[in-house]
N, C-alpha and C positions, 0 to 999 in steps of 0.2 A: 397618685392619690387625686379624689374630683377637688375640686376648688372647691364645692359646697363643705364639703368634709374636713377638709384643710382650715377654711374659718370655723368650723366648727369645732374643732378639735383646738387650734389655739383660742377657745372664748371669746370670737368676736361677735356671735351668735350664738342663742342660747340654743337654739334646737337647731336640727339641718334642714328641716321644711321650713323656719326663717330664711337661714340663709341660702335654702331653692329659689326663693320668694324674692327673693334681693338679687340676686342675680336674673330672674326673668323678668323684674322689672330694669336692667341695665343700671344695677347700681355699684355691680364688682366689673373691673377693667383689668384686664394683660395689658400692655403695651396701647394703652389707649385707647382699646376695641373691648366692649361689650363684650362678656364670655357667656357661656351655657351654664347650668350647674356639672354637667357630666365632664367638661375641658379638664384638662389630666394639669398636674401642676409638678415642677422641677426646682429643684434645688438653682439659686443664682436669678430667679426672673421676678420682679417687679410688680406688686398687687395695689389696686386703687380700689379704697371698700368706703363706700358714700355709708355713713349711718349718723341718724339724728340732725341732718345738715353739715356734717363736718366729714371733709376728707381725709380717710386715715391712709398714708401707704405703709407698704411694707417691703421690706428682700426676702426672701424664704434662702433660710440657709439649711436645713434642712427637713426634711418630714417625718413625722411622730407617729409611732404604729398606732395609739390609738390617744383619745383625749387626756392632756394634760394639764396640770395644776394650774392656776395665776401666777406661781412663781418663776413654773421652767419654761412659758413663752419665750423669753428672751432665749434660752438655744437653739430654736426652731425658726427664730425671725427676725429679723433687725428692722427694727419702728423708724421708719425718715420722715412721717410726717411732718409738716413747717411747725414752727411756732406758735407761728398766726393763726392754725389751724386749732390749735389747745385754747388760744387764748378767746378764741370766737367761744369754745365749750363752757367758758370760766366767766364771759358775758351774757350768755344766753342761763346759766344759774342765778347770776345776778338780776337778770331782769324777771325772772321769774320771782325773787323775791320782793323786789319792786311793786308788781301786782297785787301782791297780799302783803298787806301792810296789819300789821296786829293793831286791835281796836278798831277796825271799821268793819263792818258786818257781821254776819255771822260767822262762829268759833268755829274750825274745821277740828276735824274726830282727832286731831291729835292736842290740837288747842286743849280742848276737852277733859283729854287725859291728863296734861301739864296744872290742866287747874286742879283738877281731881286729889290726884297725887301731893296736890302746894298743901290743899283743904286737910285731908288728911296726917297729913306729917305737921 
């Protein structure tokens, strides 16, 4: 199966022309080396997928005929990303809420709606 296809197929990417896109930019690695989208992938080897800033790996345990659920990932692939790697994801949320601080500028279209919705009820 291509690697493009393979993230694809376990939801690491929403479309395959995403993740064509991520690999010829040298964001998906085998063994530490930049792959193609068309590189074939096997059961037992090692995946490095850059997305959002944070490095996820994976083991490919085995390959799925065609895309699967959220839930049956886990048959298909054993997640070893670090920690540290999650918790950079759980910082970069927070500091995003940081920036929008409610009461200072203008109400964003969900603001909006919450007030909407208070008014109403």
């Amino acid at each position: 199966m291509r690697v493009d296809k393979f993230l694809w197929s376990l939801r690491y990417f929403k479309t395959r022309t995403i993740a064509k896109n991520a690999c010829k930019k040298g964001q998906v690695k085998i063994k530490n080396k930049a792959v193609k989208a068309s590189r074939e992938v096997y059961p037992n080897e090692k995946i490095t997928v850059r997305i959002n800033q944070i490095n996820y790996s994976l083991t490919i345990l085995d390959l799925p005929k065609s895309r699967v659920g959220p839930k049956t990932t886990d048959l298909y692939r054993v997640d070893t990303t670090p920690i540290t790697e999650h918790k950079v994801k759980e910082m970069s949320k927070i500091a995003k809420d940081y920036y929008i601080r409610k009461g200072e500028g203008r109400p964003t279209k969900k603001n909006r709606r919450d007030i909407e919705d208070y008014l109403d009820h």
